[in-house]
C-alpha positions in Angstrom: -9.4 19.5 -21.8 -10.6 16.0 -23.0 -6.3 14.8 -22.5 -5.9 11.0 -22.3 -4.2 10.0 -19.5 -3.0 6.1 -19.3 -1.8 4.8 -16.1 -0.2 1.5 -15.6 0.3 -0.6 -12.4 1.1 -3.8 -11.5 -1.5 -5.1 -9.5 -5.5 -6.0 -10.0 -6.3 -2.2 -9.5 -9.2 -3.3 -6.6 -7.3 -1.7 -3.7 -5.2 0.5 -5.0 -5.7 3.9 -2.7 -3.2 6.1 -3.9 -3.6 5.3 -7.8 -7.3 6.0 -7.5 -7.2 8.7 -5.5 -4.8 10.2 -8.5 -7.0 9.3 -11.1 -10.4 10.4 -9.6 -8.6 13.9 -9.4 -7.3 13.8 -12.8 -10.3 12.7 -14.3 -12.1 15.3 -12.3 -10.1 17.8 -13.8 -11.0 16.8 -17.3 -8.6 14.6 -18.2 -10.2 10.6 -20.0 -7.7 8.7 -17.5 -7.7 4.8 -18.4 -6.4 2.7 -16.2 -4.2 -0.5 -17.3 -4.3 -3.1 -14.6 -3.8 -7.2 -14.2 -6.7 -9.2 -14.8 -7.5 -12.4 -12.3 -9.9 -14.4 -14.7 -13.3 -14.8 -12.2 -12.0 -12.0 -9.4 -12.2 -8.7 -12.2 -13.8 -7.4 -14.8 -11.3 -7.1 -17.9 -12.7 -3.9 -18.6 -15.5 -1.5 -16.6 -15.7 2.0 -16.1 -15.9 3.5 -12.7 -18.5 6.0 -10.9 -16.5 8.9 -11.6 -15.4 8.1 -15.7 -11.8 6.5 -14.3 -11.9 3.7 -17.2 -10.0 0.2 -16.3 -8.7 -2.0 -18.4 -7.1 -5.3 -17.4 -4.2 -8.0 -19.1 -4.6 -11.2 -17.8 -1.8 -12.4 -15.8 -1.0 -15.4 -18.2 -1.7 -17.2 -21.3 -1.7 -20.6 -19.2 -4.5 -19.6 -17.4 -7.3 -21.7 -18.8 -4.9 -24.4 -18.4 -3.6 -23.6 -14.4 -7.4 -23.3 -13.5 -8.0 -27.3 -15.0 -4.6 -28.2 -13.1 -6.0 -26.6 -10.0 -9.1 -28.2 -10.3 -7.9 -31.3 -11.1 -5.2 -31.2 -7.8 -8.4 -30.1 -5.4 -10.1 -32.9 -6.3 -7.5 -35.5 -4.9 -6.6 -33.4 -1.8 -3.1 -32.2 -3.9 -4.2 -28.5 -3.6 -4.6 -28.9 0.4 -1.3 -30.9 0.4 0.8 -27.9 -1.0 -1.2 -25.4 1.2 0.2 -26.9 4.5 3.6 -29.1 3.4 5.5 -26.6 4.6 7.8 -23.8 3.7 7.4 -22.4 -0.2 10.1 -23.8 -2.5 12.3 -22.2 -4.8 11.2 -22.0 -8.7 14.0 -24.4 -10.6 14.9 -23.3 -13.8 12.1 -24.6 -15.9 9.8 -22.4 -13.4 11.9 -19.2 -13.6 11.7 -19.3 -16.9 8.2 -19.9 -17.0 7.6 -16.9 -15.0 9.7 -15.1 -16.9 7.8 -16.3 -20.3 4.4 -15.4 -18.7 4.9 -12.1 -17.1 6.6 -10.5 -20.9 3.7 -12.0 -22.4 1.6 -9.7 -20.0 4.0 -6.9 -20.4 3.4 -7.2 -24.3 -0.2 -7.4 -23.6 -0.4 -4.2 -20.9 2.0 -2.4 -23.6 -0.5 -3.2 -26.5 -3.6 -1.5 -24.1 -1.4 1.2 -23.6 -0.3 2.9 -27.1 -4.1 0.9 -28.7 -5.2 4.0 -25.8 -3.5 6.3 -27.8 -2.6 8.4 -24.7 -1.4 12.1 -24.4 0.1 11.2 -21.4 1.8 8.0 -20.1 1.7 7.7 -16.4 4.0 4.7 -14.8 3.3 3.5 -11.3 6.6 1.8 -9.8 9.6 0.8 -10.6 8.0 -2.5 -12.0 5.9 -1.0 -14.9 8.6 1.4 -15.7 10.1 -0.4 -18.8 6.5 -1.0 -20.2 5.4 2.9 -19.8 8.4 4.9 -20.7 8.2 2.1 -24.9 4.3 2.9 -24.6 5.6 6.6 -24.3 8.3 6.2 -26.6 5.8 4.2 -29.6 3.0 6.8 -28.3 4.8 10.1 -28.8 3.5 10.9 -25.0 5.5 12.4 -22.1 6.3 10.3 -19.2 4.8 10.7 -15.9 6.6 8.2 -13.6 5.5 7.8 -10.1 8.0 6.3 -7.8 5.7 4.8 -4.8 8.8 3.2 -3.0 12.5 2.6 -3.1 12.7 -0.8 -4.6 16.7 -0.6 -4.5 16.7 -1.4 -0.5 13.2 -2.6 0.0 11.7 -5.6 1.8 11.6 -8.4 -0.8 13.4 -6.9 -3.9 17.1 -7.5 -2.2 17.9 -9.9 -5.1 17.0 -8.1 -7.9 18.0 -4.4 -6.2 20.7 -4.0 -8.7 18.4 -5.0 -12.1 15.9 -1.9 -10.5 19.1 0.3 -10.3 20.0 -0.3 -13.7 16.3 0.2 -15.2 15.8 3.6 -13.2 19.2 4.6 -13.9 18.3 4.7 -17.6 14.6 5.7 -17.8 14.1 7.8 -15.1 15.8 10.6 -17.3 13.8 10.2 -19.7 10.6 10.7 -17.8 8.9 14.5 -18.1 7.9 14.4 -14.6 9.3 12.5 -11.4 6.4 12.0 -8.5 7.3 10.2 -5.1 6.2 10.2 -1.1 8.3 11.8 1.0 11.1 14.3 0.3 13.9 11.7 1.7 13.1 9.6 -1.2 12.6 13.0 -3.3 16.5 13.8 -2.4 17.3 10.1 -3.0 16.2 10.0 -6.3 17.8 13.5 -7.4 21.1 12.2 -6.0 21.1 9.0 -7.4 19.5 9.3 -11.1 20.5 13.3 -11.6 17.0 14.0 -12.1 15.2 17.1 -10.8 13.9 16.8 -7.5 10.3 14.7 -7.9 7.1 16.7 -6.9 6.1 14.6 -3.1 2.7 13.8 -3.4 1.8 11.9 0.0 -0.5 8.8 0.8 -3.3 11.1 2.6 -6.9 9.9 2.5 -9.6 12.1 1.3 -11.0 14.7 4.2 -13.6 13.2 5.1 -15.5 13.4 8.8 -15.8 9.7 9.7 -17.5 9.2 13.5 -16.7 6.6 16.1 -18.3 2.9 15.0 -18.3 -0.6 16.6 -18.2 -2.3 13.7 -15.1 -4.1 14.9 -16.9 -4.9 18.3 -19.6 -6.2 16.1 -17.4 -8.4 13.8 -15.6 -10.4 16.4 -18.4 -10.3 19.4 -15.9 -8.7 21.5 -17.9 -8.2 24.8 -15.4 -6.4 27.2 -15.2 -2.6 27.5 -11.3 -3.1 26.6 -9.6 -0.6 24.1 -9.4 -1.8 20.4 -5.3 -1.3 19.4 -5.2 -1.6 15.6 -2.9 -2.5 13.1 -4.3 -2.4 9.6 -2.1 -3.1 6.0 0.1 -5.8 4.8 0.9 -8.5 6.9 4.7 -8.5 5.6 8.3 -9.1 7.0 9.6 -5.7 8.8 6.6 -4.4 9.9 7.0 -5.3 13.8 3.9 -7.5 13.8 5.8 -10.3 16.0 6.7 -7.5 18.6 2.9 -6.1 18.6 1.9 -9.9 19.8 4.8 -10.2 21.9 3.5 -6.9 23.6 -0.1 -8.0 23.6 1.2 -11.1 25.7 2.4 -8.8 28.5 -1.1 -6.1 28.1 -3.9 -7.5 29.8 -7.3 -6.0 29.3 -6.5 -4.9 25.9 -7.4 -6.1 22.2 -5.4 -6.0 19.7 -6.8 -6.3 15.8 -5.0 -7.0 12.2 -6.8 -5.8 9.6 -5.3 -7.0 5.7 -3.6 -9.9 4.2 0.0 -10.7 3.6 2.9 -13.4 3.9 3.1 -13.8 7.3 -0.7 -13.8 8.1 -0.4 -17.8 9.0 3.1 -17.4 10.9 1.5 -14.6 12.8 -2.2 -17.0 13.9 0.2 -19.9 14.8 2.1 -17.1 17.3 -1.1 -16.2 18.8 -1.9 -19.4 19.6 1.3 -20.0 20.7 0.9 -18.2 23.3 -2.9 -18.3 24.0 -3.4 -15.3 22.8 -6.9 -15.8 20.5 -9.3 -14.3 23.1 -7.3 -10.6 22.6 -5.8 -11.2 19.4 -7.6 -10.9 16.3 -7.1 -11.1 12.3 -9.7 -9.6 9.8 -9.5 -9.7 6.0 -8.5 -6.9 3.8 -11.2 -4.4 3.8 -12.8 -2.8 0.5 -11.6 0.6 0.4 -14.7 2.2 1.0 -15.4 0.1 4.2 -12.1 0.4 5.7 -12.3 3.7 7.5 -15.8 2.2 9.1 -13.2 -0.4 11.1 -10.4 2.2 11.2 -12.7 4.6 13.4 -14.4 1.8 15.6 -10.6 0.9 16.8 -9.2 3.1 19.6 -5.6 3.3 18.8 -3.8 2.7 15.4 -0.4 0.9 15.8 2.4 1.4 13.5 5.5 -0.1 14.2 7.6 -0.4 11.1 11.1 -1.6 11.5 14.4 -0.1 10.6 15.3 -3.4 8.3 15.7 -1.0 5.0 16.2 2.6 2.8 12.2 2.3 2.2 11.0 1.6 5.4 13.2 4.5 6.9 11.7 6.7 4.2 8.6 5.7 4.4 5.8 8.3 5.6 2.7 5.2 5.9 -0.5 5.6 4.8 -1.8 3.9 7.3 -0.8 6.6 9.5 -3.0 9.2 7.8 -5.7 6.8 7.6 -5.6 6.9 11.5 -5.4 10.2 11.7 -8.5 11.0 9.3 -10.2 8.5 11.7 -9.2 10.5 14.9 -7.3 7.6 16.8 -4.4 8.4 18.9 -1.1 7.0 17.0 1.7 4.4 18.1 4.3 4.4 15.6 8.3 3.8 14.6 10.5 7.1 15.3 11.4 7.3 11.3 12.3 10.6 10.0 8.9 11.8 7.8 7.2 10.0 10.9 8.8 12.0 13.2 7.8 15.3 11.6 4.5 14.9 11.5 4.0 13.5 15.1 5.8 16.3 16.6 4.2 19.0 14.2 0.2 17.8 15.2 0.7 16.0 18.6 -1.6 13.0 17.5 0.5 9.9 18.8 3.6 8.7 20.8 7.1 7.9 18.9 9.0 4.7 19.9 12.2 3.5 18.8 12.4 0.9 15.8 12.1 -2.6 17.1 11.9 -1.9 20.7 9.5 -4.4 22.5 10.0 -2.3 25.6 9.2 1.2 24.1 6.6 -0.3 22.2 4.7 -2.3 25.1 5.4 1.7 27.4 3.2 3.1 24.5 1.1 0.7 24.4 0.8 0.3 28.6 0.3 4.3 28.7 -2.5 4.8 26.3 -4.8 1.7 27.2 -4.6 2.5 30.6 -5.1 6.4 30.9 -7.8 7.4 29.2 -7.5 11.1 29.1 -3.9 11.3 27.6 -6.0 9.2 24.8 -8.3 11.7 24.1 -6.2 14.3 24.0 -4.2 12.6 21.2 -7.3 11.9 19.6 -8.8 15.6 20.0 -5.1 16.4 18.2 -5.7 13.8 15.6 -9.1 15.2 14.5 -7.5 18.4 13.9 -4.9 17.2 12.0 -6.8 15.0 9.7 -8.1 19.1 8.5 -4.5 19.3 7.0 -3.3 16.0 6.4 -5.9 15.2 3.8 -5.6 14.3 0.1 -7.1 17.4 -0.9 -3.9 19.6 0.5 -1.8 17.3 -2.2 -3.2 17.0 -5.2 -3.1 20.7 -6.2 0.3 19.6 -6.4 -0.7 16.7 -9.3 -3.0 19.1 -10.9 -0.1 21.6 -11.1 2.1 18.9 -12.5 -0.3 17.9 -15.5 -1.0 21.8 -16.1 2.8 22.6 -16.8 3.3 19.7 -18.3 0.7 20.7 -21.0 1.6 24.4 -21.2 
C-alpha cells in the first residue's frame, strides 16, 4: 500500500493513547504514518522512529527557547524560580505576553505546517480542534484529503470557555472541507452533523488494546501501604470538573479504605493541600503520570476505579472516558458519573455502579457499598473481565481501517 499518512497533534506525543493506538493500526496496515508532534528541547527526541515503523517528528514549542532555558537558569539560581512556584495564584498574560504567545505558537504552527507538506503525505490526518487550521493548509498545499479527528467538543469544554466562539468559527469552515469526520461517542457524532452539516463522523472509542492483565501490588508496593484495605483509584488528569474534591470529601467519611490519584494536572497542588487539610495523607495518595506501558500494571493492582466526572459542560456529558475502559480491561469494579454513553455501557455489561453527577452522598453510597461487601465486588469484577472481551480497541479500529480503505478507493 506504502500510503503516507501524516498526523498532527498538539501535544509532545509521549502519552498520547488514542493517537498511537490509531497509528500502530494504520501503520500495521501498510500505511508509512509520520507523526508531527511538539518538541520540549531535553524531554524528546525531535525525531525517532518507533518499534512498530510509526515515525515522529517534532517542532519545538518556540524560537525563544535557548533564551527561556538561560532566563530559567539564571532565576533558579537566585531562588526567583521557587518564588514564582509558590507566590500564589497564576497571573494573567498582559498584552506584551498575549502577544508573545501568540508570536510563538504561529511560529510553531509554520514549523509543524513545513513538516507536514516537506512529508509529502497522501493523507492529512488532524487531531483536534487545535491543529485543525494547520492540517486542513498542509492538505490544501499537499493536494491530500483531510482526515479530521474530533477528540472532544472544545465549544463547551472545561478551559476553552473564552475562546468557544473562535473554535466555532474555525470548525464551522473546515470541517466541510474534511474527507472524513472521526469522533468518540455518537452524542458528539449527532453534535457535529447538526451543527457543521457534515455527515455523521465514524465513532471510533478510547478502548485499550485486549489485553489479559492479572491482579498486581505494584501500588501496595509504591506507597508501602501495609493494611489489607481496598485500593479505590482514580487515574487521568487532575483538572477542574472531574469530582476530585468530592472523591476526598468522601474518603474523609470512609474509614479503612485507600484512595489513589494516578496523573498530573492543575489542581494536583490544590488537591495535596485538601488532603492535608483534613489529615487525610495516611489513605490518600498521589502518583505521577504513568508511561503508557506501565499504567495498566497500577490500573490492575487497584481494586476499584473511580470516575466521577461532573455535569459542568457539552464535553463532559458526552464524554465516554477512557479511563473507564482502562478499568474495565483491568477487571476492577467501576464507580462513575450517570452520563448518557456512561450509562449505556454500565447497564449493557454490569461492571460498575452509576451515581448522579456531583452527588457527595451517592458517591460516598458507592463507595461505602463496594469497600465494604466484598462479593458484590467481585461480581462486578467477574462482569468487568468479560467486558474488557468486547470493549477493546480491536472491536474499533476495523472501523479506521474501513475509513482509510474507502477513502482510497
Amino acid at each position: 500500500m506504502n500510503a503516507n499518512v501524516s498526523m498532527i497533534v498538539w501535544n509532545e506525543f509521549r502519552n498520547d493513547a488514542r493517537v498511537l493506538k490509531e497509528a500502530q493500526t494504520l501503520q500495521s496496515a501498510g500505511y508509512q504514518v509520520t507523526v508531527h508532534a511538539l518538541h520540549t528541547p531535553e524531554v524528546t527526541q525531535e525525531r525517532e522512529t518507533l518499534p512498530c515503523g510509526v515515525k515522529v517528528v517534532r517542532v519545538a514549542r518556540s524560537p525563544l527557547w535557548k533564551w527561556r532555558k538561560k532566563h530559567l537558569a539564571a532565576a533558579q539560581g537566585n531562588g526567583q524560580a521557587q518564588a514564582k512556584k509558590t507566590s500564589g495564584p497564576i497571573k494573567k498574560l498582559s498584552m506584551k505576553g498575549q502577544l508573545l504567545r501568540i508570536i510563538t505558537r504561529s511560529w510553531t504552527h509554520l514549523g509543524l505546517l513545513y513538516q507536514l507538506v516537506r512529508s509529502k503525505p497522501d493523507v492529512v490526518h488532524g487531531h483536534d480542534v487545535n491543529t485543525l487550521p494547520t492540517a486542513w493548509l498542509a492538505s490544501v498545499i499537499a493536494r491530500a484529503p483531510l482526515v479530521y479527528d474530533a477528540h472532544e467538543i472544545s465549544t463547551d469544554r472545561e478551559g476553552y470557555q473564552k475562546i468557544r466562539k473562535i473554535v466555532a468559527c474555525v470548525e464551522k469552515y473546515l470541517m466541510p472541507s474534511a474527507t472524513a469526520i472521526i469522533t468518540t461517542t455518537d452524542i458528539r457524532a449527532a453534535f457535529f452533523k447538526r451543527a457543521y452539516n457534515v455527515p455523521l463522523p465514524i465513532v471510533l472509542q478510547n478502548r485499550p488494546r485486549l489485553s489479559q492483565v492479572t491482579k498486581t501490588d505494584i501500588i501496595r508496593d509504591t506507597l508501602n501501604l501495609t493494611e489489607d484495605w481496598p485500593i479505590i483509584l482514580f487515574q487521568g488528569g487532575l483538572q477542574q470538573g472531574r469530582g476530585l474534591f468530592s472523591v476526598i470529601d468522601v474518603a474523609e467519611k470512609t474509614p479503612n479504605v485507600y484512595f489513589v490519584f494516578i496523573g498530573g494536572g492543575r489542581l494536583e497542588n490544590a488537591l495535596k493541600n485538601r488532603v492535608a487539610q483534613l489529615q487525610l495523607q495516611n489513605r490518600c495518595f498521589f502518583i505521577p503520570t504513568i508511561s503508557l506501558d506501565a499504567l495498566p500494571l497500577y490500573t490492575a493492582s487497584a481494586d476499584i476505579g473511580l470516575q466521577p466526572i461532573e455535569n459542568t459542560c457539552f464535553n463532559h456529558f458526552s464524554t465516554d472516558s477512557n479511563k473507564l475502559f482502562e478499568y474495565v480491561m483491568a477487571g476492577l469494579p467501576v464507580i462513575a458519573s450517570d452520563m448518557p454513553t456512561i450509562r449505556g455501557l454500565i447497564n449493557e455489561y454490569k461492571f460498575g455502579i452509576l451515581v448522579k453527577s456531583g452527588s457527595n452522598e451517592e458517591l460516598f453510597k458507592a463507595v461505602f457499598r463496594l469497600a465494604s461487601d466484598n462479593n458484590f465486588r467481585s461480581q462486578l469484577s467477574e462482569h468487568s473481565l468479560l467486558a474488557r472481551e468486547e470493549l477493546c480497541w480491536e472491536k474499533e479500529e476495523k472501523k479506521l481501517l474501513n475509513l482509510y480503505s474507502n477513502m482510497n478507493a
